[in-house]
TORKOL-4160 file (C-alpha; in steps of 0.2 Angstrom, whole numbers, padded with zeros to 4 digits, m for minus):
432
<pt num="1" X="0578" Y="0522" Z="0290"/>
<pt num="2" X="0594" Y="0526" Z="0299"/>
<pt num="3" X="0583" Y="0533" Z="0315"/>
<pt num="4" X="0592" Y="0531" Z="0332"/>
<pt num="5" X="0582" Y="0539" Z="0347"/>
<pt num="6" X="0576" Y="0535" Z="0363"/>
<pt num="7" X="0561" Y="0541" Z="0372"/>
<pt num="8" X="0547" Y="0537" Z="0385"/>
<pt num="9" X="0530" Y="0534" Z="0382"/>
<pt num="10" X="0517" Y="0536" Z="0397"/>
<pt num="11" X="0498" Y="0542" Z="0400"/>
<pt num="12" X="0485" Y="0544" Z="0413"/>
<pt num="13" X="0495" Y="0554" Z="0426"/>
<pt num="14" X="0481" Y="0560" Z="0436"/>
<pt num="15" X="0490" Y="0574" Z="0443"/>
<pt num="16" X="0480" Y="0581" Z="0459"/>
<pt num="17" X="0469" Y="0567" Z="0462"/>
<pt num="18" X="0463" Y="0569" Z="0479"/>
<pt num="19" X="0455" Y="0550" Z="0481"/>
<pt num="20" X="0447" Y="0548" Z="0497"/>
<pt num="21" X="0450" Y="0565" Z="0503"/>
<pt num="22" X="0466" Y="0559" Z="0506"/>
<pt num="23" X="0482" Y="0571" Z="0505"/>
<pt num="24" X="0492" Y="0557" Z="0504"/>
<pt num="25" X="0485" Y="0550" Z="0487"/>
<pt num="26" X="0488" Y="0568" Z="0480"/>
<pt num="27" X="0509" Y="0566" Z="0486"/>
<pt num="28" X="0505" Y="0548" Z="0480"/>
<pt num="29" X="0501" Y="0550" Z="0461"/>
<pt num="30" X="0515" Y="0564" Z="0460"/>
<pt num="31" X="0529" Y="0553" Z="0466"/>
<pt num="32" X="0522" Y="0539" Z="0453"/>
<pt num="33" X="0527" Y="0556" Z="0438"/>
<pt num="34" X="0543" Y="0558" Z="0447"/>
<pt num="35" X="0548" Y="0540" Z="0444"/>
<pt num="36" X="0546" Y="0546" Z="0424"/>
<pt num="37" X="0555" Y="0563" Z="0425"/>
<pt num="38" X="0570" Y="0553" Z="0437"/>
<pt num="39" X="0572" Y="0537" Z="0425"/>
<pt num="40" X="0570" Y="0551" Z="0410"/>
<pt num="41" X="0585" Y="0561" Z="0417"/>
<pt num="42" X="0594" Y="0546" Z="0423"/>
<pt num="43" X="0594" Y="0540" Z="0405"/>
<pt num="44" X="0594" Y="0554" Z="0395"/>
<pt num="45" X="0581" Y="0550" Z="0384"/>
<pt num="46" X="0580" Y="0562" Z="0368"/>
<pt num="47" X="0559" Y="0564" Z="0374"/>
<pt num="48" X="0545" Y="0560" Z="0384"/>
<pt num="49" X="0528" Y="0559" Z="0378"/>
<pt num="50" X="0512" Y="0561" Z="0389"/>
<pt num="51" X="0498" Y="0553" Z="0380"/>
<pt num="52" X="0483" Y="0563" Z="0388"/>
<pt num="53" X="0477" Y="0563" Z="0406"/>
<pt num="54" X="0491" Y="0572" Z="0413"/>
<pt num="55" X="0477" Y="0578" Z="0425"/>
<pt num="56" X="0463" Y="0573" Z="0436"/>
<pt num="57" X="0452" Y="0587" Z="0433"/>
<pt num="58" X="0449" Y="0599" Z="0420"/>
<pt num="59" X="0448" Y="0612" Z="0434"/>
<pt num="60" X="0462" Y="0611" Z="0445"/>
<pt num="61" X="0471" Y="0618" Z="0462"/>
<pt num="62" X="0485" Y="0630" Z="0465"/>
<pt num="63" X="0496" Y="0615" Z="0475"/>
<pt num="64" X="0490" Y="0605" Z="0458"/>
<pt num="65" X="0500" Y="0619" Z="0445"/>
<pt num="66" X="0513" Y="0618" Z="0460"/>
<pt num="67" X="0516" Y="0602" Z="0458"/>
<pt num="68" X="0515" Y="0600" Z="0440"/>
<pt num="69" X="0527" Y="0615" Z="0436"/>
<pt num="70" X="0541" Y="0604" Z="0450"/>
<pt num="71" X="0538" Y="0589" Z="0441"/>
<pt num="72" X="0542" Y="0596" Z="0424"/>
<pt num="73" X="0554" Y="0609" Z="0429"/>
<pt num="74" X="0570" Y="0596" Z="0428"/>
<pt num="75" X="0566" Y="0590" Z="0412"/>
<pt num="76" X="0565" Y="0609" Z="0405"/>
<pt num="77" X="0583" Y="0614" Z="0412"/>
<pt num="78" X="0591" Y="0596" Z="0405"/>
<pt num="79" X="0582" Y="0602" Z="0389"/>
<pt num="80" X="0573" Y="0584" Z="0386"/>
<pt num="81" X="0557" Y="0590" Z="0377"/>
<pt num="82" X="0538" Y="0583" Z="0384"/>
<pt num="83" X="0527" Y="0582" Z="0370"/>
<pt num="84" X="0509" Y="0581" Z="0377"/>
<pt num="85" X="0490" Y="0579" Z="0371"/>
<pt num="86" X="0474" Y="0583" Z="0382"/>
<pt num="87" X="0464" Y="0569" Z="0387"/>
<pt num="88" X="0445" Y="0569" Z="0393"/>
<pt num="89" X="0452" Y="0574" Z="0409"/>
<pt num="90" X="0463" Y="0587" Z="0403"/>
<pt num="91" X="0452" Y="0598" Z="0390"/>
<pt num="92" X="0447" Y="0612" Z="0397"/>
<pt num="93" X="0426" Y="0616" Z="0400"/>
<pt num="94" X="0417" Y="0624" Z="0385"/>
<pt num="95" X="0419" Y="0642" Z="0391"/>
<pt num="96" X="0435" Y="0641" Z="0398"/>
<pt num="97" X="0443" Y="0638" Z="0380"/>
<pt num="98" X="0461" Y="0634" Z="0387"/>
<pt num="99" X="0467" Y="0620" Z="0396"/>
<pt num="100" X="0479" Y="0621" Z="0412"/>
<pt num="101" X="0490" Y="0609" Z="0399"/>
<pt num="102" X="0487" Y="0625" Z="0386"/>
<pt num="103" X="0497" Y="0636" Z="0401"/>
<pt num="104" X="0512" Y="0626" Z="0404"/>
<pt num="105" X="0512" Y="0625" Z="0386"/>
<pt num="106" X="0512" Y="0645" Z="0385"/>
<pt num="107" X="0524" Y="0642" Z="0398"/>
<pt num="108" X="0537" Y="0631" Z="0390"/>
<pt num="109" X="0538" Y="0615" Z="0401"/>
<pt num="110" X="0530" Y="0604" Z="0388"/>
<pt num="111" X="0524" Y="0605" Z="0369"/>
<pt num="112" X="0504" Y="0602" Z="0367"/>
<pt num="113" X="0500" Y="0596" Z="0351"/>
<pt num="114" X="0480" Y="0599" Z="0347"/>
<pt num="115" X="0472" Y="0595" Z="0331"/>
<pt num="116" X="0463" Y="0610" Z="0323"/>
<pt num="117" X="0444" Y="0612" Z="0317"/>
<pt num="118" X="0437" Y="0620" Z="0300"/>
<pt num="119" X="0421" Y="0621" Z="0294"/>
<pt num="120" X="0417" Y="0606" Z="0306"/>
<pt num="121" X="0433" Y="0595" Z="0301"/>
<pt num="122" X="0448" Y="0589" Z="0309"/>
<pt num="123" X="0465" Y="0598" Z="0301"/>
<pt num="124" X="0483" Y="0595" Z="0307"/>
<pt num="125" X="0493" Y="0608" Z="0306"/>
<pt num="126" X="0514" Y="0610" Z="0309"/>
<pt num="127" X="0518" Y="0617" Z="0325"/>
<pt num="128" X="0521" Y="0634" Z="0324"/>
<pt num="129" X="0536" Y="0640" Z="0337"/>
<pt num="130" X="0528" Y="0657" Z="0336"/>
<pt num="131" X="0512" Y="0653" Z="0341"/>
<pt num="132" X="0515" Y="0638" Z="0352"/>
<pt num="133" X="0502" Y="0626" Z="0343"/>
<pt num="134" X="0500" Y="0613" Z="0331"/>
<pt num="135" X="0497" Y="0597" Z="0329"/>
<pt num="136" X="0513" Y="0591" Z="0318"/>
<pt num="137" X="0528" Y="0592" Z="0329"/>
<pt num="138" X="0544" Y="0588" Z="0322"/>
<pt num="139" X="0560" Y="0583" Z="0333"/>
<pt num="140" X="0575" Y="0575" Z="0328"/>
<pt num="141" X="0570" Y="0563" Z="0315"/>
<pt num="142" X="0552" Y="0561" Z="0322"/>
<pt num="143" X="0538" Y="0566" Z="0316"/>
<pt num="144" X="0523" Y="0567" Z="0329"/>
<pt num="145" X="0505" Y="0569" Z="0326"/>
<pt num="146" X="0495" Y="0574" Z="0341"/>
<pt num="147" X="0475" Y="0570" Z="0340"/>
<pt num="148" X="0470" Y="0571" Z="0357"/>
<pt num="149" X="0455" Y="0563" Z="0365"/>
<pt num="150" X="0439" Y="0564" Z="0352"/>
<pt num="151" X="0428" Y="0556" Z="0359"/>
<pt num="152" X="0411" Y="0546" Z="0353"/>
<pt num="153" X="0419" Y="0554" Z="0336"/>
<pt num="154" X="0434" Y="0543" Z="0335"/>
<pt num="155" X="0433" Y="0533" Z="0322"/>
<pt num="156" X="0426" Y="0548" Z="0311"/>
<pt num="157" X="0440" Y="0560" Z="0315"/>
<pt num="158" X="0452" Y="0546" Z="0312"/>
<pt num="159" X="0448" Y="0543" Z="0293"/>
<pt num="160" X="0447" Y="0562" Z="0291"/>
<pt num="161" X="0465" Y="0563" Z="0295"/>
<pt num="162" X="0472" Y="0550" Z="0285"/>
<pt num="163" X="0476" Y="0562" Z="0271"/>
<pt num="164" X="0488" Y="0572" Z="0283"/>
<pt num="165" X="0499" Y="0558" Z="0288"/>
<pt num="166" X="0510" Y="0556" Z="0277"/>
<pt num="167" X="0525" Y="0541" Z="0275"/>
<pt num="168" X="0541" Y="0550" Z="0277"/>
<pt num="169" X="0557" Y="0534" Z="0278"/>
<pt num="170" X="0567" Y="0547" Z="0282"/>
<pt num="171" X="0558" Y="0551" Z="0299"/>
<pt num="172" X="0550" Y="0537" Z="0312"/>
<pt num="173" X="0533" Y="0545" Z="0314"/>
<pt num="174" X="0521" Y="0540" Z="0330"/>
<pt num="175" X="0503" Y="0544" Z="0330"/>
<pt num="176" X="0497" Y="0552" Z="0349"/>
<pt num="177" X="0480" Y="0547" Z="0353"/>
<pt num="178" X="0469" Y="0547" Z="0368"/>
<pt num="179" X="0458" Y="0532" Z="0364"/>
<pt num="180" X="0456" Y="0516" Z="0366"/>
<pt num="181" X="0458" Y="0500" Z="0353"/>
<pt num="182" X="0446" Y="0487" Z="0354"/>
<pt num="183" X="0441" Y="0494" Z="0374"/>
<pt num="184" X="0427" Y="0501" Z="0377"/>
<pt num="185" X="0418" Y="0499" Z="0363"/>
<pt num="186" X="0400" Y="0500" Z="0364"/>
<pt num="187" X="0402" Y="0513" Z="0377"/>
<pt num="188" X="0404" Y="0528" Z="0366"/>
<pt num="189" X="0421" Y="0532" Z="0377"/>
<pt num="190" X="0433" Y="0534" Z="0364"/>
<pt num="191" X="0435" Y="0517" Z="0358"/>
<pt num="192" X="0439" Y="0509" Z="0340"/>
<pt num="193" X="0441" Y="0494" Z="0333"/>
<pt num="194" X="0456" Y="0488" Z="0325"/>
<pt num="195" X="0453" Y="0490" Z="0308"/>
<pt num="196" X="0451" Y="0510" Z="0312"/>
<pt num="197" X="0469" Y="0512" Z="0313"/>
<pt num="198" X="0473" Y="0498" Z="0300"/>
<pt num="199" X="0476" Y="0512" Z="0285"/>
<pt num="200" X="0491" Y="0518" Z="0298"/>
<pt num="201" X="0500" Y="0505" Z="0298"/>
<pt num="202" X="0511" Y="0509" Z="0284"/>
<pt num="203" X="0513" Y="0526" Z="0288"/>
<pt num="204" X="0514" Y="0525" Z="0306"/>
<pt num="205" X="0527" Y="0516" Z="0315"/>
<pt num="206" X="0522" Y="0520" Z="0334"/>
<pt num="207" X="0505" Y="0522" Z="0342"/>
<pt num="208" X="0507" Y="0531" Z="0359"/>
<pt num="209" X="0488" Y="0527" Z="0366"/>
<pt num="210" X="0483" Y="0533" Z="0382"/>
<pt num="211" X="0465" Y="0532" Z="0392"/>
<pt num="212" X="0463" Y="0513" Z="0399"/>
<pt num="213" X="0472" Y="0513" Z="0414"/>
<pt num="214" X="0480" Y="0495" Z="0412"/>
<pt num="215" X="0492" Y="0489" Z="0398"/>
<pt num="216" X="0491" Y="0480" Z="0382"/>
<pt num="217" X="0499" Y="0483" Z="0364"/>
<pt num="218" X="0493" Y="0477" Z="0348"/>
<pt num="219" X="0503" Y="0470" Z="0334"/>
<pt num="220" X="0518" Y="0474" Z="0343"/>
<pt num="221" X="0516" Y="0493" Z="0333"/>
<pt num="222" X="0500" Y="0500" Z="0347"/>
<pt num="223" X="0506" Y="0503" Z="0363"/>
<pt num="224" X="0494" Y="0507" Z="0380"/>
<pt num="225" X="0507" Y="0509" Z="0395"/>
<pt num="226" X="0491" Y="0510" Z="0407"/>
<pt num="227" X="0491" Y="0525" Z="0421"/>
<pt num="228" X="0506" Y="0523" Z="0435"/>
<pt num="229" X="0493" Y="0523" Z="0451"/>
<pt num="230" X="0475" Y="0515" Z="0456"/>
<pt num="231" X="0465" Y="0528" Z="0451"/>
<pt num="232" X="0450" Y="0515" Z="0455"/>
<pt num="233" X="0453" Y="0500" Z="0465"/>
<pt num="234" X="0444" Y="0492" Z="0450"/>
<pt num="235" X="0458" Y="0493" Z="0441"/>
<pt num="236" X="0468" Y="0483" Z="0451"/>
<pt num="237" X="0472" Y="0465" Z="0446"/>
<pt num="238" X="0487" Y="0453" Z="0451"/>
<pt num="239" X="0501" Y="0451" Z="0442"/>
<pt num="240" X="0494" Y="0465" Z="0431"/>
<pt num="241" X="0507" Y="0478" Z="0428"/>
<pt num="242" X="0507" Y="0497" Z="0428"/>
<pt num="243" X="0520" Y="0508" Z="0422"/>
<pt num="244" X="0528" Y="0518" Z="0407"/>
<pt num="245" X="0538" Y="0513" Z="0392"/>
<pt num="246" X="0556" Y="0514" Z="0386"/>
<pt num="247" X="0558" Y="0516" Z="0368"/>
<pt num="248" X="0573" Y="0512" Z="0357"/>
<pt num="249" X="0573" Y="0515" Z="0340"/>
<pt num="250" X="0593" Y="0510" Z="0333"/>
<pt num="251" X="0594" Y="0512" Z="0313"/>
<pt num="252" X="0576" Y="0510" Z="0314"/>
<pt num="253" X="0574" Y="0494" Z="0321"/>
<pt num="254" X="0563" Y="0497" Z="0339"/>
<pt num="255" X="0566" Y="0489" Z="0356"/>
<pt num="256" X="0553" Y="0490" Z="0371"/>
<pt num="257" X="0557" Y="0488" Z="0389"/>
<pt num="258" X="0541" Y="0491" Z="0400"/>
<pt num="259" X="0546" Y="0500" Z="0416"/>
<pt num="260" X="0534" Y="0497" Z="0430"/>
<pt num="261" X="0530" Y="0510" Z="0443"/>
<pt num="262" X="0529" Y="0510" Z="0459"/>
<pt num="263" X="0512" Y="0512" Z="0467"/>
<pt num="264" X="0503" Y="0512" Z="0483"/>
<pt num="265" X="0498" Y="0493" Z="0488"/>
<pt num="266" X="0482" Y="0487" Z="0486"/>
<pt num="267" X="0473" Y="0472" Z="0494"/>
<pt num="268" X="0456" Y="0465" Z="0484"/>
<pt num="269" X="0450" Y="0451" Z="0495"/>
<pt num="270" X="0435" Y="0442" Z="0491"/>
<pt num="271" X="0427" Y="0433" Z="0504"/>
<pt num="272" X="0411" Y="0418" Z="0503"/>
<pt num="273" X="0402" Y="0417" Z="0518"/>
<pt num="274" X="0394" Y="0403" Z="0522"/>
<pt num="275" X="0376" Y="0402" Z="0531"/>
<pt num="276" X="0381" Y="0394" Z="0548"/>
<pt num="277" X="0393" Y="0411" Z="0554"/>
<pt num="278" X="0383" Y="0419" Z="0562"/>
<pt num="279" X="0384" Y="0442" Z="0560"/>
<pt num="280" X="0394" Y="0443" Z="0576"/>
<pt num="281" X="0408" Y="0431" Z="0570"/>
<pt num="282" X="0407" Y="0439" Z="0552"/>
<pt num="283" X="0420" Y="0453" Z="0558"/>
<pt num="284" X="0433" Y="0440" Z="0563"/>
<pt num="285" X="0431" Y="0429" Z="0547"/>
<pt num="286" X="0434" Y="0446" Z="0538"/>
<pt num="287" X="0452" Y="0449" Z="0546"/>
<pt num="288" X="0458" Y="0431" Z="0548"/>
<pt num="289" X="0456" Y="0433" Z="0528"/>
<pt num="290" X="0464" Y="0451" Z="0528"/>
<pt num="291" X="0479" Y="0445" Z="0539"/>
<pt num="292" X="0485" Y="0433" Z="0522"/>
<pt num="293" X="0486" Y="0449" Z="0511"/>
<pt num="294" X="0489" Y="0466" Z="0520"/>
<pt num="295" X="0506" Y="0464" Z="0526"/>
<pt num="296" X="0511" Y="0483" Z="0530"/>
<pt num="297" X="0501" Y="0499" Z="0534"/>
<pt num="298" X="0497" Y="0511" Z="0519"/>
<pt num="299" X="0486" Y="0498" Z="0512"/>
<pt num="300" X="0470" Y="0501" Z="0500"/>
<pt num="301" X="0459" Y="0489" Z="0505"/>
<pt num="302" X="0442" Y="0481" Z="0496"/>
<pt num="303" X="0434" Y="0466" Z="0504"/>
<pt num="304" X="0418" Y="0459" Z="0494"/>
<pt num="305" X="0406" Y="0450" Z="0504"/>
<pt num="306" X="0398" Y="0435" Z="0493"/>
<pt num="307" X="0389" Y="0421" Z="0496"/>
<pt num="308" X="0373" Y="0418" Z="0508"/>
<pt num="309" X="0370" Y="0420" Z="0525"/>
<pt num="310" X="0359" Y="0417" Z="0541"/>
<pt num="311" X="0357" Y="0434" Z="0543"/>
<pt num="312" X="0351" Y="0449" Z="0534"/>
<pt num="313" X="0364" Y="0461" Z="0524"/>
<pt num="314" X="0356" Y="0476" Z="0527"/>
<pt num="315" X="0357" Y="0472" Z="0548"/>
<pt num="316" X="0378" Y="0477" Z="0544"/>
<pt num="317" X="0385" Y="0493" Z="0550"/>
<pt num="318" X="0397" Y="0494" Z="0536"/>
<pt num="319" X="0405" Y="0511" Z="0540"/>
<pt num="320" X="0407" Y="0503" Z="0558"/>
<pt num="321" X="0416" Y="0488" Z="0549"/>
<pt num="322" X="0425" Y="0499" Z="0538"/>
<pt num="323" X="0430" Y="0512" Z="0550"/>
<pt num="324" X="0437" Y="0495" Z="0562"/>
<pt num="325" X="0448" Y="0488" Z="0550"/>
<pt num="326" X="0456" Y="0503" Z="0545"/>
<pt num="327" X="0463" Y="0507" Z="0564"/>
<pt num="328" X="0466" Y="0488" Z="0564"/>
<pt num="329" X="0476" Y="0485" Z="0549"/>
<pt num="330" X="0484" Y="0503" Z="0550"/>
<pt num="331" X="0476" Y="0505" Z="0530"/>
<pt num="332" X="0473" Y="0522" Z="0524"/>
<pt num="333" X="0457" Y="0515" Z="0515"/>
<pt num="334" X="0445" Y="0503" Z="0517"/>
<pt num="335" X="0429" Y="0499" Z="0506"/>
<pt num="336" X="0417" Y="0484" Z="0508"/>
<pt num="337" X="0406" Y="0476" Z="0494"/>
<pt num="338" X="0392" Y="0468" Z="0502"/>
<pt num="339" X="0386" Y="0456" Z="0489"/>
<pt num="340" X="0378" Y="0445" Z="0503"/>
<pt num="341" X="0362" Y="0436" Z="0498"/>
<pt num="342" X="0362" Y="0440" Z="0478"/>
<pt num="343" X="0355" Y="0431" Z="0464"/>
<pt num="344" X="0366" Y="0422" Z="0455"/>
<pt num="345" X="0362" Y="0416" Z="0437"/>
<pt num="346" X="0350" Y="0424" Z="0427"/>
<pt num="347" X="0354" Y="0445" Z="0432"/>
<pt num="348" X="0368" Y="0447" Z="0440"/>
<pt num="349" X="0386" Y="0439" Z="0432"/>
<pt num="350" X="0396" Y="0432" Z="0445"/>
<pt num="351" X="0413" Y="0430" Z="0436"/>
<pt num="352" X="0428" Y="0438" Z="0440"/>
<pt num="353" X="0419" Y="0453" Z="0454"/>
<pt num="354" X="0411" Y="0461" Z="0440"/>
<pt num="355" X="0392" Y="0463" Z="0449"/>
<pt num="356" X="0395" Y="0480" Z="0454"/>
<pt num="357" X="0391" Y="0483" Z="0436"/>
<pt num="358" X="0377" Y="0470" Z="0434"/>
<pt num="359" X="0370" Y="0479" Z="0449"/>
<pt num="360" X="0369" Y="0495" Z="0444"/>
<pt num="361" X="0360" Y="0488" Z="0427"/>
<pt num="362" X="0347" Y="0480" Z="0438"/>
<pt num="363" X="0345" Y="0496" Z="0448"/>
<pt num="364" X="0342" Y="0507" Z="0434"/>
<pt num="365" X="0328" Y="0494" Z="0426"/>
<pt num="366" X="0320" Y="0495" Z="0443"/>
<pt num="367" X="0319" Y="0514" Z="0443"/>
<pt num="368" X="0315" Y="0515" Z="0424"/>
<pt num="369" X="0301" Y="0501" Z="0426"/>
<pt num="370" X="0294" Y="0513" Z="0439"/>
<pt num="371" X="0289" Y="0527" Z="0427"/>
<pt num="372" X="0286" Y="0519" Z="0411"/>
<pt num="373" X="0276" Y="0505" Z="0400"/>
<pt num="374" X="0292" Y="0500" Z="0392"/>
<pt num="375" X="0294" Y="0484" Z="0378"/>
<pt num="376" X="0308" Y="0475" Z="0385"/>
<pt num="377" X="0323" Y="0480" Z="0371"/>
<pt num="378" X="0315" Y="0497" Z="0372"/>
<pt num="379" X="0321" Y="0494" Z="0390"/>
<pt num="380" X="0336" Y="0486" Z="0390"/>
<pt num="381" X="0344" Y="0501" Z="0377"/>
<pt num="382" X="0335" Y="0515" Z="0390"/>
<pt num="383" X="0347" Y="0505" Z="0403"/>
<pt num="384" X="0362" Y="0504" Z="0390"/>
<pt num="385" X="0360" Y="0522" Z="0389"/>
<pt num="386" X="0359" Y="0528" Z="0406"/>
<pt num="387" X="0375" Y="0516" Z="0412"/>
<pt num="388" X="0384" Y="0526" Z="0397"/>
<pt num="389" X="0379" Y="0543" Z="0403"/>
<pt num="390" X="0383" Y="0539" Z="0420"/>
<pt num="391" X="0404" Y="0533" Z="0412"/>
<pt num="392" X="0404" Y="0550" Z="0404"/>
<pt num="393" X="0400" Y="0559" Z="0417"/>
<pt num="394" X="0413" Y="0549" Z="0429"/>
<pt num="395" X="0426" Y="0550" Z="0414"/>
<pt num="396" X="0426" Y="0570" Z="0414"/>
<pt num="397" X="0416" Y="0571" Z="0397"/>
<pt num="398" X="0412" Y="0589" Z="0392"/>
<pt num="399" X="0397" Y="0595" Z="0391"/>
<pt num="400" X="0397" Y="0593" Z="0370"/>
<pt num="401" X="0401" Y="0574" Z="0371"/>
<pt num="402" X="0384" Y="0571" Z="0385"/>
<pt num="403" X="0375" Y="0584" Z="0371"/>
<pt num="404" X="0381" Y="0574" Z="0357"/>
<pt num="405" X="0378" Y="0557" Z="0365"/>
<pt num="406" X="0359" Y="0561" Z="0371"/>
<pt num="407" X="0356" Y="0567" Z="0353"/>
<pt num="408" X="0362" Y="0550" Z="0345"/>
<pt num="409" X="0352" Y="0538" Z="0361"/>
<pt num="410" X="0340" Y="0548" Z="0371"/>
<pt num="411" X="0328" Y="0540" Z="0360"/>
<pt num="412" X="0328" Y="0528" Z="0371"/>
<pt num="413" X="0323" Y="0534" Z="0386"/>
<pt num="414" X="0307" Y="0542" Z="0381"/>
<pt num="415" X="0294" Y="0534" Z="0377"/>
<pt num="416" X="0279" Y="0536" Z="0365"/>
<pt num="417" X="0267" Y="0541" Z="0378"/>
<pt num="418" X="0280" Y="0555" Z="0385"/>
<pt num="419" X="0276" Y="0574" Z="0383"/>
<pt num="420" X="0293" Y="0581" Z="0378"/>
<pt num="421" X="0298" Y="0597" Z="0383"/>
<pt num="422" X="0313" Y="0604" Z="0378"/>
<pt num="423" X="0322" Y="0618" Z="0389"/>
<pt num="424" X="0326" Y="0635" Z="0381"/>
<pt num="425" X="0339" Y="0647" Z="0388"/>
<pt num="426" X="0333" Y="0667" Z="0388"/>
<pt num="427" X="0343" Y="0682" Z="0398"/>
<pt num="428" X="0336" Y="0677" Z="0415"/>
<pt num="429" X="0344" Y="0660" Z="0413"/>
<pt num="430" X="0334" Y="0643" Z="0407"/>
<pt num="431" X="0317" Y="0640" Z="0404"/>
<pt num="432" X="0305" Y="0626" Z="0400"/>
């Protein structure tokens, strides 16, 4: 293969994400693009590719558009082609049909490649200049497939479309998917073990994944850049980068450079306190540990509260706390985890600030105990299930994916002894 190109991989955008209310985050998560469009320019890559997410929502602003349309103008009049695919934050709703991705599409500033349905399987077509759709775009001497983001069907889709990729030497082919490998699996998210892609591996010489927001590649031939902001404090971790790929491919041999963004700063302070400080000193312990690691004003700030103490949590004013610090340090947002008085082993994991989750578990079981006679597995799947609803509902799933997902485990959250009824739509609306 005598391939030499350049291009950028990236994903998970965000475009218009307006965390905390916040104008600034929206300016915030456009700047981190703009460090893509700039190096792309700067470098003259031969593309860009956008592996899903491009968006927050599915349903966005005019100042969103706005801002999309200035981002991607430069990169049209230098005429560096964007090859893009939706992710779950990008499809557009059931009714809707088109995306705002489908618009600039129509409107030139990048390429969407969509995979196409028939007779209720997946089909990859060529792109079709015409028409401005496909799902096979050829550039140069690339081939791209585009799949998109498929959901709890994944794996499925994925062996359905292993007839249409086809080994071509002549051509360095890269796979776009919205999905994750070996991440979030169990979660019905859009994630696949590794032996899903394995019969790729010969055809394909780069996978462009988007949808975890914090990087890894596998086998040094499946790439995740991560997104190029916090889009949850959760995500943030020391020494963990964020950022976007620069490709290489010279007489088809491949060379990576990982480019990291630059992002607003965030401070994650965990804090054990200790059953001899009393509540009115528990302010002043907070920001002798804060002063270590906020060093300028901007800030995003999480302190979790752990440990045990003289006092009772829930006597806290926490938006009072919050609402202090955030004058005091000058941070443009503060959250507190009060984790004060828990239980350690047995329900709730302490390792590595992952209650929140553990928490929630405990909190559903609580409520589910409260209406039904359950056995406890029947129990601890109703909880699986509800925690997983409540990730695709947060992730932007469509309405088809929560459909889909309640028909394959909402077994469990009824219960022999539960009368079903099942709503019925007529003219005047729905029914039961």
């Amino acid at each position: 293969m005598a391939v030499s190109i350049s291009f950028l991989h990236c994903g998970d955008i965000h475009l218009g994400n307006n965390q905390y209310n916040e104008p600034v985050r929206l300016e915030d998560f456009a700047k981190a693009f703009r460090q893509v469009t700039d190096y792309a320019l700067k470098n003259k890559v031969d593309f860009v590719l956008i592996s899903g997410d491009f968006f927050h929502k599915r349903a966005i602003n005019a100042g969103t558009l706005e801002q999309a349309v200035e981002l991607l103008k430069p990169l049209k009049e230098a005429d560096i082609p964007l090859i893009a695919i939706e992710g779950n934050h990008d499809k557009a709703y059931y009714k809707d049909k088109n995306s705002w991705l489908s618009f600039l599409n129509n409107q030139k500033y990048l390429y969407l490649l969509q995979p196409s349905f028939k007779d209720g399987s997946i089909e990859l077509l060529p792109w079709n200049n015409e028409e401005s759709k496909g799902s096979i775009f050829d550039l140069l001497n690339v081939r791209i497939y585009g799949l998109g983001y498929l959901g709890i069907t994944t794996a499925t889709r994925l062996s359905e479309v292993q007839d249409y990729i086809v080994k071509d030497n002549d051509k360095y082919n890269i796979m776009l998917l919205h999905a994750g490998v070996n991440r979030l699996l169990g979660q019905d998210l859009g994630g696949v073990k590794t032996e899903i892609m394995e019969p790729f591996k010969d055809k394909i010489d780069y996978v462009a994944l988007g949808h975890i927001h914090t990087r890894y590649d596998i086998d040094d031939w499946i790439y995740n850049p991560g997104s190029l902001e916090c889009c949850h404090l959760d995500e943030f971790k020391y020494g963990v980068e964020k950022g976007f790929y620069h490709v290489t491919v010279k007489d088809g041999q491949k060379s990576m450079k990982y480019i990291n963004s630059k992002y607003r700063p965030v401070c994650i302070c965990s804090i054990k306190i200790e059953e001899k400080i009393i509540m009115e000193e528990l302010y002043s312990v907070i920001t002798e540990e804060l002063k270590n690691e906020v060093k300028s004003s901007g800030f995003q700030i999480r302190v979790i509260l752990r440990g045990k103490s003289s006092f009772s949590p829930l006597q806290l004013d926490m938006n009072d706390m919050e609402e202090n610090l955030q004058k005091d340090f000058e941070a443009l947002y503060v959250e507190i985890v009060n984790e004060l008085n828990l239980p350690q082993e047995g329900s709730v994991s302490s390792v590595n600030g992952f209650k929140r989750e553990e928490i929630e578990k405990l909190v559903f079981k609580s409520l589910l105990e409260k209406n039904t006679n359950w056995q406890d597995e029947q129990l601890d799947k109703a909880v699986d299930v509800v925690s997983k609803i409540k990730e695709l509902v947060l992730n932007d799933s469509s309405e088809e994916e929560l459909t889909e997902f309640l028909v394959q485990f909402g077994e469990y959250l009824i219960s022999e002894e539960d009368e079903v009824q099942v709503p019925f739509k007529t003219e005047e609306g729905e029914k039961e």
